[in-house]
C-alpha positions as CSV (number, residue, x, y, z in Angstrom):
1,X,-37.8,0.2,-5.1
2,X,-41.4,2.2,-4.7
3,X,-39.7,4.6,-7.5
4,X,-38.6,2.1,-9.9
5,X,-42.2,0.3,-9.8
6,X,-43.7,3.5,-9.9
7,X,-41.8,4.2,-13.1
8,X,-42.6,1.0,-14.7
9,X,-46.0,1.0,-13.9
10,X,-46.4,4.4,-15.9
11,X,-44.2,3.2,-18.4
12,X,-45.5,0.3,-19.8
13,X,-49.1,1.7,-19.1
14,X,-48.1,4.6,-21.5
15,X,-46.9,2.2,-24.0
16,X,-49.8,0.1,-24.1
17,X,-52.6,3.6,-24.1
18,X,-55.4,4.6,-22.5
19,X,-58.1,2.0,-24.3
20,X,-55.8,-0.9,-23.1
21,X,-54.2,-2.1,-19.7
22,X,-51.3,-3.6,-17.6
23,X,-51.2,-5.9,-14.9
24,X,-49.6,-5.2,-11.9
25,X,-47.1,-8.3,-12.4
26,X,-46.1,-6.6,-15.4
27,X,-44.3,-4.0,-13.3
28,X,-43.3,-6.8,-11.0
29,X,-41.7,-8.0,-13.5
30,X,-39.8,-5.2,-15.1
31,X,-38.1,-5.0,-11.9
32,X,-37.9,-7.5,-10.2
33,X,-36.8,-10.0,-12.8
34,X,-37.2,-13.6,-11.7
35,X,-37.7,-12.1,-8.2
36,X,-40.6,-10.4,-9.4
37,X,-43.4,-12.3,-7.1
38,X,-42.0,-10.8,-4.0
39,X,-42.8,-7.0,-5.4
40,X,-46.1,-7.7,-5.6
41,X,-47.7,-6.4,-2.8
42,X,-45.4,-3.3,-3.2
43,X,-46.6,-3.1,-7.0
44,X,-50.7,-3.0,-6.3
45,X,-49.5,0.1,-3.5
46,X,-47.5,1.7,-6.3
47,X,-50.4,1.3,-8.6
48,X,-52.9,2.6,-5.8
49,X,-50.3,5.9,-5.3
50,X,-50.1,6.6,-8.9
51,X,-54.0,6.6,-8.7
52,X,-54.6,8.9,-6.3
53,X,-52.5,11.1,-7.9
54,X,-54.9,10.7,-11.6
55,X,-52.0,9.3,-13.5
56,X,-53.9,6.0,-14.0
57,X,-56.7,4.3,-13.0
58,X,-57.5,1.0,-11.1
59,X,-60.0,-1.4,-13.1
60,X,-61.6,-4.7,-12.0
61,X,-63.9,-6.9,-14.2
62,X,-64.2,-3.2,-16.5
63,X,-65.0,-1.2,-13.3
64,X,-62.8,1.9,-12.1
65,X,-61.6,0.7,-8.6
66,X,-61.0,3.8,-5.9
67,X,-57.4,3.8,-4.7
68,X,-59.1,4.4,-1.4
69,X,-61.5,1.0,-1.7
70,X,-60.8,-2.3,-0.3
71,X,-60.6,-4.8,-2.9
72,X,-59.5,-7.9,-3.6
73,X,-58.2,-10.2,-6.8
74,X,-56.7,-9.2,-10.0
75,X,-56.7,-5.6,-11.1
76,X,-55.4,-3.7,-13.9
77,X,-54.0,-0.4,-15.1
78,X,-54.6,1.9,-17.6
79,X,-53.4,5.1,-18.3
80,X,-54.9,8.4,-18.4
């Protein structure tokens, strides 16, 4: 599941460009269909891997997050 999510994530983040973002439920969705709310938690830690690794970044209220930080509430992704 991690793979598909990861997938999606980059995806629809690629889609959308670097001067715009996704929301993790947007992956969520993708694939989890109308099951989507339960792959949440497993969507942010996709989005937090693909981080780390420079393929996107984390943003909060226009700030870059650290994949590392604790943080809570909405987030988004962009592309890099």
């Amino acid at each position: 599941m991690s793979e598909r999510l990861h997938a999606a994530i980059l995806r629809l983040a690629r889609a959308r460009g670097p001067d715009k973002t996704i929301c993790p439920s947007d992956a969520a969705r993708a694939v989890g269909g109308d099951d989507w709310r339960e792959l949440m938690d497993d969507a942010r830690e996709a989005a937090r891997d693909l981080a780390r690794r420079g393929e996107v970044e984390l943003t909060q209220r226009g700030e870059v997050l650290d994949p590392d930080g604790t943080w809570r509430g909405p987030i988004r992704i962009r592309a890099r």
